[in-house]
C-alpha positions, 0 to 999 in steps of 0.5 A: 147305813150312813156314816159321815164326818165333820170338822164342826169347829166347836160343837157347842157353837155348831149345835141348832146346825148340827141337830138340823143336818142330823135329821135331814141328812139320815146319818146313822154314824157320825164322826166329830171332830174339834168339839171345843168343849168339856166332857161336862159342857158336851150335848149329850142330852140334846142329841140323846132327845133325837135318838144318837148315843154319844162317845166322847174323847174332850177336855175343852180347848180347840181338841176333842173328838166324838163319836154318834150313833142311832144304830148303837155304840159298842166296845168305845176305846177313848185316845189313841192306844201308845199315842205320843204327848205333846207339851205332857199330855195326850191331847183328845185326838182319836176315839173308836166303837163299833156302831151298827156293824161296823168299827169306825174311828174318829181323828183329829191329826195334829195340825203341825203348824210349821215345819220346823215347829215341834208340833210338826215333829208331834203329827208324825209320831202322832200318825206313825201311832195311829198306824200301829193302833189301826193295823190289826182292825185294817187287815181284819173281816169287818168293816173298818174306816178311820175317818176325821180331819186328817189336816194332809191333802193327799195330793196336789189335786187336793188344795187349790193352788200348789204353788200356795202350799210350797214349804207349808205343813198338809201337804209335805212329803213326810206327811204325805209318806205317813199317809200312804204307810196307814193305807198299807195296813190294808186301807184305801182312800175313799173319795167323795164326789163333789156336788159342785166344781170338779174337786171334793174339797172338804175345808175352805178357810174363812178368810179372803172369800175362800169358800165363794172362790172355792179355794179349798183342801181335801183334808177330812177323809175316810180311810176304809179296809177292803170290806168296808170299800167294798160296802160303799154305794155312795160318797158325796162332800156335803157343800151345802152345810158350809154355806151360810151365817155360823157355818163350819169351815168344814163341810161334812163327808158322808158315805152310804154303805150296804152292811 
């Protein structure tokens, strides 16, 4: 089975790229993320006519998570259960099934903005409840991930430049600290491998040549329990769907499993 996630920065946008990498990657399951849309505005048509379910979690604005499967979409839990508000709502973040053997988890990680800023304050209560959510499924039998744009580089291997980073938000220690507590329910990290450069960045930004001078981060992850990591044959960043006119800053990561 093949699962991958994907930031794809607004699905509506994104659509003829999307259906295109869909049938020529193979993907079984995916995990989108900032679908940018409505529950009515989203495709579900179009991509039920190239044979995936869809879960979706959206209300529009720059939020909204989903969920498709060719291999079926079972038990969907929509939000993130006991998850924070922010401004007086619980924003479209997280979305969850059982597709094709397998529970997976889509996230979309608040940003936090800046440090000092309430937002910043929100992303760690936000992870502190997607710990508790997760802990049962992470220490279970089936495998299980959580997989999204985590918007936190794991380490200082993961962006470009450190010293670009120092007092900014993705790479704090309390983020960093929120990271390794969700893989003690019992996760690990599953790194790609990148098909260009020595790093499997997942996200360059448009702006000053970013992508061409591969100044990027590592911040879409997938976070596996022990049966699911020790299903994975195969996990590669795919750099090529950020190339090109209408692309996301995302790029896909994709892991193949035996299951």
């Amino acid at each position: 089975m093949r699962i991958a996630t994907w930031n794809v920065n607004s699905i509506t946008a994104r659509l003829p790229r999307l259906l295109a990498w869909l049938e020529s990657s193979g993907t079984d399951v995916l995990c989108i993320q900032e679908t940018k849309c409505t529950l009515e505005q989203f495709p579900a048509e179009a991509l039920r006519e190239v044979g995936y379910e869809s879960a979706v979690n959206a209300t529009g604005r720059w939020n909204g998570v989903a969920l498709l499967s060719r291999v079926g979409v079972t038990d969907v839990v929509t939000g993130l259960p006991d998850g924070p508000d922010y401004e007086g709502v619980q924003e479209p973040r997280a979305i969850s099934a059982t597709c094709g053997g397998a529970r997976v988890w889509s996230v979309y990680v608040p940003n936090g903005r800046e440090v000092d800023h309430d937002h910043y304050a929100y992303k760690l209560r936000w992870l502190e409840a997607l710990r508790n959510a997760v802990a049962t499924d992470a220490a279970g039998t089936l495998p299980f991930a959580v997989l999204g744009d985590f918007n936190i580089a794991p380490a200082d291997e993961d962006v470009w430049d450190p010293e670009q980073f120092v007092g900014a938000t993705h790479v704090t220690p309390a983020e960093r600290a929120a990271l390794a507590t969700l893989r003690g329910t019992g996760l690990s990290d599953v790194v790609p491998r990148p098909l260009k450069y020595d790093h499997p960045y997942t996200y360059w930004d448009y702006r000053q040549l970013s992508f061409p001078k591969n100044k990027g981060m590592r911040i879409d992850l997938v976070y596996g329990n022990a049966p699911f990591a020790a299903a994975v044959k195969d996990s590669y960043v795919d750099r090529e769907e950020r190339k090109g006119k209408g692309a996301s800053d995302h790029a896909p990561v994709v892991v193949d499993l035996e299951v």
